[in-house]
C-alpha positions as CSV (number, residue, x, y, z in Angstrom):
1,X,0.0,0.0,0.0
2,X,1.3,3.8,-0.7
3,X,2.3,5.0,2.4
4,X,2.7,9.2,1.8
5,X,5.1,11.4,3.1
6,X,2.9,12.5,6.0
7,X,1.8,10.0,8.6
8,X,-2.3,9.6,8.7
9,X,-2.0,10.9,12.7
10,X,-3.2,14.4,13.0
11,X,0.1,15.9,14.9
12,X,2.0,14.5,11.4
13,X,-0.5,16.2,9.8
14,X,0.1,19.6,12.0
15,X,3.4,19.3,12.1
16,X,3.4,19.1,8.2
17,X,1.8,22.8,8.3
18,X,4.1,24.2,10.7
19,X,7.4,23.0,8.3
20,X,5.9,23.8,5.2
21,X,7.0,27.6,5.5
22,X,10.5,26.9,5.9
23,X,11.0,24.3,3.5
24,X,10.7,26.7,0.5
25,X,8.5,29.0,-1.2
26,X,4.8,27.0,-2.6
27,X,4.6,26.4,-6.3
28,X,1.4,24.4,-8.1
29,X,1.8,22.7,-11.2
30,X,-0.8,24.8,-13.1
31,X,-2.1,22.7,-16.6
32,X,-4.0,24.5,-19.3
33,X,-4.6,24.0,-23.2
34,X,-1.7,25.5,-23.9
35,X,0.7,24.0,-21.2
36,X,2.0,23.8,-17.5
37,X,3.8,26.6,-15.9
38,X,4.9,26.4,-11.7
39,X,3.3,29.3,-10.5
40,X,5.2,30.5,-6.8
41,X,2.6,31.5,-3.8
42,X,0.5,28.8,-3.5
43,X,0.4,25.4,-2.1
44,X,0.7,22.8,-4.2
45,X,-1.3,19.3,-4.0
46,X,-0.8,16.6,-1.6
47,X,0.2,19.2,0.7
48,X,-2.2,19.0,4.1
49,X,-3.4,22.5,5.7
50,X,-2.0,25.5,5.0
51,X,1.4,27.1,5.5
52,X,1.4,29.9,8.0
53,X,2.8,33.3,7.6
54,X,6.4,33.4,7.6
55,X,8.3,34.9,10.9
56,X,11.4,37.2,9.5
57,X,13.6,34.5,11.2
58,X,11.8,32.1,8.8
59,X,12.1,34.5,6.4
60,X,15.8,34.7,6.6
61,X,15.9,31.4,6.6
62,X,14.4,31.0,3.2
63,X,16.1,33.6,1.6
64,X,19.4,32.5,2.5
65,X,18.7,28.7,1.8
66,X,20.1,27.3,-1.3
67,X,18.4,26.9,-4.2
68,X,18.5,24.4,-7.4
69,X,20.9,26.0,-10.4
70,X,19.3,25.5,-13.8
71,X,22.0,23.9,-16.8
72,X,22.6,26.7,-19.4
73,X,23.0,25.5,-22.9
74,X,22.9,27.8,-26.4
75,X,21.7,24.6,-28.1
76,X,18.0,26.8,-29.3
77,X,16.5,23.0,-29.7
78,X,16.9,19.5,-28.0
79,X,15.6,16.2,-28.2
80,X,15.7,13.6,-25.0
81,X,15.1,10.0,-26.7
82,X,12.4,7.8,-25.8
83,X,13.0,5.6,-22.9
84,X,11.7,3.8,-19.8
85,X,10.3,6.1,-17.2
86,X,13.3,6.1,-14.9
87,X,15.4,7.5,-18.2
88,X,13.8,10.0,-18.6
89,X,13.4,11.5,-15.3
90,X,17.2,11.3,-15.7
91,X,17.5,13.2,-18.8
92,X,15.0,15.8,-17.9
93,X,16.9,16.4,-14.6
94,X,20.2,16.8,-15.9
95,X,18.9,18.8,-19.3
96,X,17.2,21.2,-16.8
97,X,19.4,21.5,-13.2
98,X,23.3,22.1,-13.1
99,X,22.3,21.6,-9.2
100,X,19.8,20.7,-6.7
101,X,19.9,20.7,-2.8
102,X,17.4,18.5,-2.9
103,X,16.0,16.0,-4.9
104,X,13.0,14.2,-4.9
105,X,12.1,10.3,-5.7
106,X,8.9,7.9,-6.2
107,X,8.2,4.6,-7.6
108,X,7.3,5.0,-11.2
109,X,5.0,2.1,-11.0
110,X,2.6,3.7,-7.3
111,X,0.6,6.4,-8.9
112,X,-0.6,8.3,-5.4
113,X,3.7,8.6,-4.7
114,X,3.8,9.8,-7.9
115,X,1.4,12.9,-7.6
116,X,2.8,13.6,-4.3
117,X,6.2,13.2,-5.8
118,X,4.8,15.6,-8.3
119,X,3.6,18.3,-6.2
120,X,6.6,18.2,-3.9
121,X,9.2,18.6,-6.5
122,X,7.2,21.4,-8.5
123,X,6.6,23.1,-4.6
124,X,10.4,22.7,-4.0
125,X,11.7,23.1,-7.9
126,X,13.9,20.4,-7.6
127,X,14.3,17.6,-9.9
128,X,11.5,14.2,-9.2
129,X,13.3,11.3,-10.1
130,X,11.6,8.0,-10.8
131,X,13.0,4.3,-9.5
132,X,11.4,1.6,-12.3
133,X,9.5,-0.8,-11.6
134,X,12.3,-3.2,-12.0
135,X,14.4,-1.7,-9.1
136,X,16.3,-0.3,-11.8
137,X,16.5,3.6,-12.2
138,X,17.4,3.8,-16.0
139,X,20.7,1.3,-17.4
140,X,23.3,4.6,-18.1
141,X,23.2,7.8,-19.2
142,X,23.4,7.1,-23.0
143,X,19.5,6.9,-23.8
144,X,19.1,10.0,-21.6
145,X,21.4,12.8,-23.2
146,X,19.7,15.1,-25.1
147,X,20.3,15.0,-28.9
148,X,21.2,18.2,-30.0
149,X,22.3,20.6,-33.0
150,X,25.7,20.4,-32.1
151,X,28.2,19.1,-29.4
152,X,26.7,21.3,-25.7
153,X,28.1,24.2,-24.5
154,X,28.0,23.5,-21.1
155,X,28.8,20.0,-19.2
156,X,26.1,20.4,-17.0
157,X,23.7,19.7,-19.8
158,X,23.6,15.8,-20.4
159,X,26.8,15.5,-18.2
160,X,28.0,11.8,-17.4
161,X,31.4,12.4,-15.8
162,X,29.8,11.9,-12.5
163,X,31.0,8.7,-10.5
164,X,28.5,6.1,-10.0
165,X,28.2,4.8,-6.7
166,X,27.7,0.8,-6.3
167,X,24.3,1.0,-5.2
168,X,20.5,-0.6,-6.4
169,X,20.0,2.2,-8.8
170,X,23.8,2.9,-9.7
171,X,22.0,5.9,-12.4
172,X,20.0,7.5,-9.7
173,X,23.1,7.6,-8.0
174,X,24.8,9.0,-10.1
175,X,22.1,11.7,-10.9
176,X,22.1,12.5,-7.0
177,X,25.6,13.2,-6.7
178,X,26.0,15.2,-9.9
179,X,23.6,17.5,-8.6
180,X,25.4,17.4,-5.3
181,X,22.2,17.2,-3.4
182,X,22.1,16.3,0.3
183,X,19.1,15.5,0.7
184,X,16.4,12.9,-0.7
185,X,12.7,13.3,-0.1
186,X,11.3,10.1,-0.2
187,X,7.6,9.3,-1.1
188,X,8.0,6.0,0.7
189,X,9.2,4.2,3.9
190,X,10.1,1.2,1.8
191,X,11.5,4.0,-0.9
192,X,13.2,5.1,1.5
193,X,14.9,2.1,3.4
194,X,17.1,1.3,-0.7
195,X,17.5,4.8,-0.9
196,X,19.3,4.5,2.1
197,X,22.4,3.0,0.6
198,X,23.2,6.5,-1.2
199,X,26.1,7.8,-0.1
200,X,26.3,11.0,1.1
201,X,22.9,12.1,1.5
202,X,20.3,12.7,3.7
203,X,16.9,10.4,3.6
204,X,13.3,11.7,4.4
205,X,9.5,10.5,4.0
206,X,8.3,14.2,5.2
207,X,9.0,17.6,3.7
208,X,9.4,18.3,7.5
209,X,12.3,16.6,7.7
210,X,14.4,18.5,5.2
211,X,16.2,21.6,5.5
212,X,15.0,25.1,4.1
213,X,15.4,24.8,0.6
214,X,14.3,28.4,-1.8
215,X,13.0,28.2,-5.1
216,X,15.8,29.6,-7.9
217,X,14.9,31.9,-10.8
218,X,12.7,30.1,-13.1
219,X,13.5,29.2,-17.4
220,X,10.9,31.3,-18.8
221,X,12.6,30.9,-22.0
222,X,12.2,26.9,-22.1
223,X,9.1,25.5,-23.8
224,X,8.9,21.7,-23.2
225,X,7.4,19.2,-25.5
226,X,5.9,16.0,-24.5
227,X,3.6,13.7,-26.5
228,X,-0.2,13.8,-25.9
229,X,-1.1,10.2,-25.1
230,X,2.3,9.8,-23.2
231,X,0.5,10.3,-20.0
232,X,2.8,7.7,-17.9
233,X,4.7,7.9,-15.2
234,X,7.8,9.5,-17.4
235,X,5.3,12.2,-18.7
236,X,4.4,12.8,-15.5
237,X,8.2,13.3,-14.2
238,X,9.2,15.2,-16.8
239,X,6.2,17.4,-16.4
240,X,6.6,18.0,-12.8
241,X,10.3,18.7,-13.2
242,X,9.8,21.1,-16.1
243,X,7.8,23.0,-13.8
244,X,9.9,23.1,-10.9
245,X,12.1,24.5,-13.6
246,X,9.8,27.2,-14.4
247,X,9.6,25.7,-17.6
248,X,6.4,26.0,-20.1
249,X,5.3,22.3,-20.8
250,X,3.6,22.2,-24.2
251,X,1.2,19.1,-25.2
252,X,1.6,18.1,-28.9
253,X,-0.5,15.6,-30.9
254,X,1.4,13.4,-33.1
255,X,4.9,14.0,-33.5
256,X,4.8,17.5,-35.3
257,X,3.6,20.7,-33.8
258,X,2.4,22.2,-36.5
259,X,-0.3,19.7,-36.5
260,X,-2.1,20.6,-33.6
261,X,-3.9,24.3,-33.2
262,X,-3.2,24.1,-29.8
263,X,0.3,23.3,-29.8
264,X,0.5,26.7,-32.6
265,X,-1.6,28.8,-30.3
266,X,1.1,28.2,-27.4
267,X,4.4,28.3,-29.6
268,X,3.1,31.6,-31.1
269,X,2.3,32.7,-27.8
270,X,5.8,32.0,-25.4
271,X,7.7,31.5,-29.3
272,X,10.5,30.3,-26.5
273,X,14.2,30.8,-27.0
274,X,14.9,27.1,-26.5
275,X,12.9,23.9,-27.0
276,X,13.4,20.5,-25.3
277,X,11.4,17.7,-27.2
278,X,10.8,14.4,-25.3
279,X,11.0,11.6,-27.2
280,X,12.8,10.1,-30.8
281,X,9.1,10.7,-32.8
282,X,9.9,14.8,-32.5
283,X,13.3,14.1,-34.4
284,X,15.4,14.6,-36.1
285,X,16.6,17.8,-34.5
286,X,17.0,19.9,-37.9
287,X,13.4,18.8,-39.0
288,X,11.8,19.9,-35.7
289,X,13.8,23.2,-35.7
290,X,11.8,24.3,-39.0
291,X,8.6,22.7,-37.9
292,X,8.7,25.0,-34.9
293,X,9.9,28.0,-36.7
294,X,6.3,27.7,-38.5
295,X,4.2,26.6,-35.4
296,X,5.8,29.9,-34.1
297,X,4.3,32.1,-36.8
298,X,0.6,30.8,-35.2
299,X,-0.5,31.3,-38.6
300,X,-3.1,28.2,-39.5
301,X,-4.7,26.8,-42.4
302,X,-8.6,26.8,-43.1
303,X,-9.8,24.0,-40.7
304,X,-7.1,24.3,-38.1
305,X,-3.2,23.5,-37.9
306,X,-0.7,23.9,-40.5
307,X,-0.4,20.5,-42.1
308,X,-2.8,19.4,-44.7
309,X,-3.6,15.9,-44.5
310,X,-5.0,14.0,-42.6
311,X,-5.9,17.0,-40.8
312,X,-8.6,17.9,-43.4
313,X,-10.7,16.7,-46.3
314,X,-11.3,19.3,-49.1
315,X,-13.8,19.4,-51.3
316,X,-13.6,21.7,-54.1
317,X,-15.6,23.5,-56.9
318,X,-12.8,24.0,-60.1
319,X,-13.0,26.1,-63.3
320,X,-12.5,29.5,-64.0
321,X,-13.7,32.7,-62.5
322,X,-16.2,34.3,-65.0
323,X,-16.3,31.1,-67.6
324,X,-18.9,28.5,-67.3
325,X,-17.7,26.2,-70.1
326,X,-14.4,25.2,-68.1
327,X,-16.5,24.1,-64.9
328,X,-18.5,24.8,-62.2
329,X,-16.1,27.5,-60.5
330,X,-17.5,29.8,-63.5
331,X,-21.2,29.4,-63.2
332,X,-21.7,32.3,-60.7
333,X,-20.0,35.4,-59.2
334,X,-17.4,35.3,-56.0
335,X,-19.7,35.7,-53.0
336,X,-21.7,32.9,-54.7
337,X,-19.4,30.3,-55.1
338,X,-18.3,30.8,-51.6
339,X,-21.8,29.6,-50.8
340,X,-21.6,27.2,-53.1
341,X,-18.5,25.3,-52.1
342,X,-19.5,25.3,-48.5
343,X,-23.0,24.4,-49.1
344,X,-21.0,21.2,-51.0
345,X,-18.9,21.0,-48.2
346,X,-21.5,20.4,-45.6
347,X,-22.6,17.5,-47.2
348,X,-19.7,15.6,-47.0
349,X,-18.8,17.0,-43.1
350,X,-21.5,14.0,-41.6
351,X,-19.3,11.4,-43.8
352,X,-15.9,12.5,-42.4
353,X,-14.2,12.0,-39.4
354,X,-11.5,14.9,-40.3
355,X,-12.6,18.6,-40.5
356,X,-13.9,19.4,-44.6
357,X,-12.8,22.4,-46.0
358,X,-14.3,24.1,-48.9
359,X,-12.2,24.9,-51.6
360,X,-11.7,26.5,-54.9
361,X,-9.5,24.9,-57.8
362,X,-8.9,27.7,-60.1
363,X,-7.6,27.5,-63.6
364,X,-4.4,30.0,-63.2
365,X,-3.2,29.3,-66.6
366,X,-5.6,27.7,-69.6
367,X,-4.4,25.5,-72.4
368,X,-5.5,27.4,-75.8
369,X,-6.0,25.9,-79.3
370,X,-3.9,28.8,-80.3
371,X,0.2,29.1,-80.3
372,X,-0.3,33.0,-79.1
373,X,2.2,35.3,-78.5
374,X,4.6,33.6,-76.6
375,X,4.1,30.4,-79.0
376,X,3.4,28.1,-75.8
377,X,-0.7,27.7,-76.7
378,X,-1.3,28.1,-72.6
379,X,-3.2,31.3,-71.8
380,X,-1.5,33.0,-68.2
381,X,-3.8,34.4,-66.1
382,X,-2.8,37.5,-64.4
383,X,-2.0,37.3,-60.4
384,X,-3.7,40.7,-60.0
385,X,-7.1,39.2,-61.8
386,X,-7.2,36.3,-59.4
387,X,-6.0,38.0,-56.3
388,X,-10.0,39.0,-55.3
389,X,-10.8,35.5,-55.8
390,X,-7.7,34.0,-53.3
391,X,-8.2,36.8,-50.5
392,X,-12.1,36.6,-50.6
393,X,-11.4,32.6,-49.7
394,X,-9.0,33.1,-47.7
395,X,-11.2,35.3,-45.5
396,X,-14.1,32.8,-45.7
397,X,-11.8,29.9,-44.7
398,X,-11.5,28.7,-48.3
399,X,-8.3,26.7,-49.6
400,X,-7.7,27.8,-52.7
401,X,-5.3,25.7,-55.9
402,X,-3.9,27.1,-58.4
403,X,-3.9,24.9,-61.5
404,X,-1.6,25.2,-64.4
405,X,-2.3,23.6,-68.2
406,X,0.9,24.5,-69.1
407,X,1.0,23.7,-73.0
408,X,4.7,24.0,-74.3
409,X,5.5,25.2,-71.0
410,X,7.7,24.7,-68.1
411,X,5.7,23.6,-65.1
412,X,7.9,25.2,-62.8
413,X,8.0,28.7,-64.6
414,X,4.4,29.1,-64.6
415,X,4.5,28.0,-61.4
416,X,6.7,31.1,-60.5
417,X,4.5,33.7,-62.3
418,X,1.7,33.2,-58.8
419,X,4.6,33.1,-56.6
420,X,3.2,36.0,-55.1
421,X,-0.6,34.2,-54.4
422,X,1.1,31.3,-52.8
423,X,3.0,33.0,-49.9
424,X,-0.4,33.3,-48.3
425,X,-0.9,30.6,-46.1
426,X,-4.2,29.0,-47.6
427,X,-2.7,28.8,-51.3
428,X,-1.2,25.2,-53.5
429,X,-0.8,24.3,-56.7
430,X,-2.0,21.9,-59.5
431,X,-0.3,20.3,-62.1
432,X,-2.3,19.1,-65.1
433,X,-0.1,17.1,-67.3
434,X,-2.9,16.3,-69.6
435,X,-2.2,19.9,-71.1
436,X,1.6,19.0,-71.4
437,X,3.0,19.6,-74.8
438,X,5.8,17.6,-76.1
439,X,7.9,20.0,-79.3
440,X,5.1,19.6,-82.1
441,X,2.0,19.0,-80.5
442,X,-1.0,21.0,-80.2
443,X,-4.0,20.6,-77.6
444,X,-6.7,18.3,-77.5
445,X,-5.3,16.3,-80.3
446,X,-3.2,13.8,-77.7
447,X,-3.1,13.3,-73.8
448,X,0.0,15.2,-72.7
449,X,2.6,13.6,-69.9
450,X,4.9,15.0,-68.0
451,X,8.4,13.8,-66.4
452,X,9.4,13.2,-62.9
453,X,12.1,15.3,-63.1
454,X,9.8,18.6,-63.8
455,X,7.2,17.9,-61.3
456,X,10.4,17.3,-58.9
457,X,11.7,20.7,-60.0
458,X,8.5,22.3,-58.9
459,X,8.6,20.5,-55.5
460,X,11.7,21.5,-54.8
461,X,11.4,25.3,-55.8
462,X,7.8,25.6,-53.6
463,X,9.0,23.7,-50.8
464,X,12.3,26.3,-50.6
465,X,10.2,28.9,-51.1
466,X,7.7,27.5,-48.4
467,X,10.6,26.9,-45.6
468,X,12.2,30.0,-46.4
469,X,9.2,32.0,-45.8
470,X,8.1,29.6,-42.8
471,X,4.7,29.0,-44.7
472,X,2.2,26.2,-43.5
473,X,2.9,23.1,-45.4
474,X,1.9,23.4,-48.9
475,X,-0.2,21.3,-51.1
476,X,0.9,20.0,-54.7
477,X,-2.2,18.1,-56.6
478,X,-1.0,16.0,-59.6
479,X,-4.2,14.9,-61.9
480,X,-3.8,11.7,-63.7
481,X,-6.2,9.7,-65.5
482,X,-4.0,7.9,-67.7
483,X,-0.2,6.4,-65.9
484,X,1.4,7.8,-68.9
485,X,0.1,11.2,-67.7
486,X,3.1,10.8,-64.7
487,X,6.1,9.6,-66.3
488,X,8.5,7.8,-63.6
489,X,5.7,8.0,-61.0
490,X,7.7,6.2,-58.5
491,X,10.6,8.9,-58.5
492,X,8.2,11.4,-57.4
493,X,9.8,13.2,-54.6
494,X,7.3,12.7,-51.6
495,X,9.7,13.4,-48.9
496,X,9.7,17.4,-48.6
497,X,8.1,18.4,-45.5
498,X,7.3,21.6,-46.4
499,X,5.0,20.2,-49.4
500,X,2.1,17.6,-49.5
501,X,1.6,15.8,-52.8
502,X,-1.8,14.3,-53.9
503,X,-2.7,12.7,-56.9
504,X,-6.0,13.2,-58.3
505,X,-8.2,11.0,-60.5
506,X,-9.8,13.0,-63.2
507,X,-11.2,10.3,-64.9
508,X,-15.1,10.4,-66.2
509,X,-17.7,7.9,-67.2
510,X,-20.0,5.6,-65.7
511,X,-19.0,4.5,-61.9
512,X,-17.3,1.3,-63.3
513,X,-15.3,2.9,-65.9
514,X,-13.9,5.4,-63.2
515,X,-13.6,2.5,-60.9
516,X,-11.2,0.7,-63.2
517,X,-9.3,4.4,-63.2
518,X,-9.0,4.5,-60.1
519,X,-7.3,1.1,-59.3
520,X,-4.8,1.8,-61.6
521,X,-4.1,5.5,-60.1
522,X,-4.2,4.2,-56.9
523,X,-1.8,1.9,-57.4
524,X,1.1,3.3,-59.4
525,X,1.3,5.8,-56.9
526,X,4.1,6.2,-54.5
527,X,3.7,4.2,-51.0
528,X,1.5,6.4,-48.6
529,X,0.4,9.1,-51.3
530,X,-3.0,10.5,-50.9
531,X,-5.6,10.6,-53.2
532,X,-7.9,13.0,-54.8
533,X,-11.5,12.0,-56.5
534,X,-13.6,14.3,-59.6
535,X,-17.0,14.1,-59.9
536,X,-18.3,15.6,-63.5
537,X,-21.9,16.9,-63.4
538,X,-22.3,16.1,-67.1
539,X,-19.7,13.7,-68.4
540,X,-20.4,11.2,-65.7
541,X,-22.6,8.4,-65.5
542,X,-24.3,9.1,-62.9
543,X,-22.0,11.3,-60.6
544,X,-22.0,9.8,-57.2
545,X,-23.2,11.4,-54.3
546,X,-21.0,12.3,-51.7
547,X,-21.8,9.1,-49.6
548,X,-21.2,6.9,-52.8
549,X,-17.5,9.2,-53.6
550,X,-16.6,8.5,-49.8
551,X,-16.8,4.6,-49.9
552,X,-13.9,4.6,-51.9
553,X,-11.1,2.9,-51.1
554,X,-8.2,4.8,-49.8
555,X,-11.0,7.6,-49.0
556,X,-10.4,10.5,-50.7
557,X,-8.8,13.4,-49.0
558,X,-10.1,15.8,-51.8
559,X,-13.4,15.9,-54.0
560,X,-13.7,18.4,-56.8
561,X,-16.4,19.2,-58.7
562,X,-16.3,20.4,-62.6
C-alpha cells in the first residue's frame, strides 16, 4: 500500500503545516490548453493544511537557503530520446538542473507517490526522479542525453562524468551526486529504506524533515514538449520537473507541432528561445527546428493546424472565375461560389471524421488551341485578376489551388509567375499534365505527360520557397487519369516536408469505368500518397453522391467538382 510522506495521525499532519513555511516558497503545477507553468505562492497538492505566515527568522531562513541551479546550454532546440520512465526522469533532470539541494524520488509504477512526488518537487523546484519498476533507475546515461544541434556548451547539460556509486539504482546515484544534493525526499518508507544506501545524503519520507530549501529563478525561455497520449509515469516526471524549472510544458498531438492548433496557439504565444522535445518521434533535431519556426508564426490553415492531411478533407468547386464552359467554378459570381463550395462541403462533413474544408481549384493558366504570342498555346492568367478571388477565400476559410495547363510550358515557370498568391498561407498548386505539350503537338489532339524530373523541380522550388518564408505546409495536386500522364511516378519526390503531394483522378464515365481508373491510379502511386476523387456533373454516368464518392477505397482526402 502507498504510504505518503505525512503519517495519517493528526500531529503528522500539523506538524506538516508548521514546516511547510521553511522548507521553500509554494509552487502548483498549473495545466492549461496551452501547457504547464509552476506558478510560486500557492500550495501545491498533496500538501495537508495550510502554511502559515512566515516569521522574518523564517524568512531569513528562506532567503538564504540554497536553491537548485538551472544547466545553461545555447543549443536553441533538443531532443531527449524515448526511454523507460526512470530514463527519462534522468535526462530531464540533468537537461534542466546544473544543481539541486534536494531532490525528490517515487516509484514509477505507485501512482498516489507519484502525484505527491509531483507536487513536492514542483513546490520545491527540484528535480523528481523516478525508480522503475524493476528496481532499476534507467541502465546509463546514454538513452538520456539530449540530442542536439551540435556538441553542448555547457557539461552540465547531459553530463555523465559523475561517478557512479555501487548501489540498487547505480544511475540514480549517479544523478544525485552530480547535482550534489544532500538530501532525498522520499515518497515512501520502503522507498526510503534502498534509498538509504546512497552515499552521502540525507533520507526523508516528510518535507518536515528537510532543511530550508528556496526556489531559484525560473527558465521562462524553455518551452517543453511532451507527447499527448504519453500520459505515464515519465510524462508525469518530466512534467513536474519542467515545472519546478519554471519551464512552459507544451502538449503536442502526433509528432509535429504544426499539427495541432493548440500546440501553434502556445508556440506563437511563449515563441521560447529554446525547446526541449521528449522523445525520438519529435526528431530529427533539424526537421523539428523548421517545424517549430512555423508553429511559431501561429499562422493556421482553413480547418485548423498547418499541415494538410490528414488534418482535413477538401472538397472543391474547379473552373475559372467568370467562364462557365471550363467548370463549375464559372457558373456564378465570387460571394456565390463561396456559398456554393460550402454548401457542398457540408454535405460531406457528416461522412468525415476529419474537419472538410471548402475549396476552390482555379484555372491559373488555360491550355488554348492557339500558339499566341509567346508560341506556348497556354493562356496565363494575371496574379492581379485572381487575387480577389484568393483573399475573398482566404477570408471565408476557403483553400484555394492554383492549376496550371501548361502547353509547351515549363511547369515550374508558370508555377513562379503566382509566386506571389502562394505565400499566403491558404494557397497550393496543381499540375495538369494532360495539357503538357511535347515539341510539335498541339492541344486536345493527344493526352499530354509529364516527367518526374519537372514535377520534382517544382517541388523543390515551392518547398524552398515554403521553408524560407516559414509557410504552412503546402499542397501539390497531380491529376492523372492515364499512368502515362506521370512519367517515372515512383521517382516522385514525396519526402519534402514543407510540401504535400496528392494525386488526383480526373477520370469520367460511368461508376465502373472510373472504378477501373482508379485502381490503376491508386496503385502506381508512390507508397503512402494521398488521393484526390472528380465528380463531373455532365460527363459522368451518374455522378456519385458524396456518400457513394466517400466509400472509396483509400478515401479520398479531396473531392472536386467540374
Amino acid at each position: 500500500m502507498h504510504q505518503p510522506f505525512r503519517t495519517a495521525s493528526r500531529s503528522s499532519r500539523r506538524r506538516w503545516a508548521r514546516t511547510a513555511a521553511p522548507v521553500g516558497l509554494a509552487a502548483v503545477l498549473t495545466c492549461s490548453a496551452v501547457g504547464c507553468t509552476a506558478a510560486p505562492g500557492d500550495v501545491g497538492p498533496g500538501i495537508s493544511g495550510t502554511a502559515r505566515s512566515s516569521t522574518s527568522s523564517d524568512s531569513d531562513a528562506v532567503q538564504n537557503a540554497p536553491a537548485a541551479t538551472l544547466a545553461t546550454t545555447t543549443e536553441a532546440v533538443a531532443i531527449i530520446p524515448t526511454g523507460t520512465a526512470g530514463e527519462l526522469s534522468l535526462a530531464i533532470s540533468r537537461a534542466l538542473f546544473a544543481t539541486a539541494p534536494v531532490v525528490v524520488v517515487a516509484p514509477s509504477d505507485d501512482e498516489a507517490g507519484l502525484r505527491d512526488g509531483s507536487a513536492a518537487a514542483t513546490r520545491l523546484g527540484v528535480p523528481l526522479l523516478l525508480v522503475d519498476a524493476d528496481g532499476q533507475t534507467g541502465s546509463g546515461a546514454s538513452p538520456s542525453t539530449p540530442a542536439t544541434t551540435s556538441t553542448p556548451a555547457t557539461p552540465a547539460v547531459g553530463s555523465t562524468s559523475a561517478p557512479t556509486p555501487s548501489t540498487l539504482e547505480p544511475a540514480l546515484s549517479a544523478e544525485i551526486a552530480r547535482l550534489g544534493a544532500r538530501s532525498v525526499l522520499a515518497t515512501s518508507p520502503s522507498l526510503a529504506r534502498r534509498l538509504s544506501r546512497v552515499p552521502n545524503v540525507q533520507v526523508v519520507t516528510e518535507p518536515g524533515g528537510l532543511p530550508p530549501v528556496s526556489r531559484g529563478p525560473a527558465n521562462s525561455t524553455l518551452t517543453v514538449l511532451v507527447r499527448k497520449g504519453d500520459d505515464g509515469s515519465g510524462s508525469a516526471a518530466v512534467t513536474a520537473s519542467a515545472a519546478a524549472a519554471g519551464a512552459a510544458v507544451v502538449p503536442v498531438t502526433g509528432n509535429d507541432p504544426r499539427a495541432d492548433p493548440a500546440a501553434i496557439a502556445a508556440l506563437a504565444k511563449s515563441r521560447p528561445k529554446q525547446v526541449l522535445a521528449v522523445g525520438d518521434a519529435f526528431g530529427p533535431v533539424d526537421r523539428l527546428s523548421a517545424r517549430l519556426r512555423v508553429a511559431e508564426t501561429g499562422i493556421q490553415l482553413p480547418g485548423g493546424g498547418q499541415t494538410l492531411f490528414p488534418g482535413r478533407r477538401l472538397v472543391a468547386l474547379y473552373g475559372h472565375p467568370g467562364t462557365s464552359s471550363l467548370g463549375v467554378l464559372g457558373e456564378q459570381g465570387l460571394s456565390a461560389s463561396i456559398s456554393r463550395a460550402k454548401k457542398l462541403a457540408a454535405e460531406y462533413a457528416p461522412l468525415s471524421t476529419e474537419p472538410v474544408v471548402p475549396a476552390f481549384e482555379i484555372i491559373a493558366t488555360t491550355a488554348q488551341r492557339e500558339a499566341g504570342p509567346d508560341g506556348d498555346y497556354s493562356g496565363e492568367s494575371s496574379v492581379s485578376s485572381l487575387r480577389p478571388w484568393v483573399e475573398a477565400a482566404r477570408q471565408a476559410g476557403v483553400y484555394v489551388v492554383l492549376d496550371l495547363q501548361p502547353g509547351r510550358a515549363d511547369f515550374l515557370d508558370q508555377a513562379k509567375r503566382y509566386r506571389d498568391l502562394l505565400l499566403l498561407p491558404n494557397v497550393g498548386l496543381a499540375l495538369d499534365p494532360e495539357w503538357k505539350l511535347a515539341p510539335g503537338q498541339r492541344p486536345l489532339a493527344q493526352i499530354g505527360g509529364v516527367d518526374a524530373a519537372e514535377v520534382n523541380s517544382v517541388i523543390t522550388w515551392l518547398a524552398d520557397l515554403t521553408s524560407k518564408e516559414a509557410l504552412p505546409q503546402k499542397l501539390l495536386v497531380l491529376h492523372q487519369f492515364r499512368l502515362s500522364m506521370l512519367r517515372d511516378e515512383k521517382r516522385i519526390d514525396t519526402g519534402r516536408d514543407e510540401v504535400q503531394v496528392l494525386v488526383h483522378m480526373d477520370g469520367q464515365g460511368t461508376p465502373a469505368l472510373k472504378d477501373g481508373t482508379w485502381r490503376g491510379v491508386t496503385g502506381a502511386a508512390p507508397k503512402g500518397m494521398p488521393f484526390g476523387w472528380k465528380n463531373f456533373y455532365d460527363e459522368d454516368e451518374p455522378m456519385l453522391t458524396p456518400a457513394q464518392t466517400m466509400a472509396k477505397r483509400p478515401k479520398p482526402f479531396m473531392v472536386s467538382y467540374q
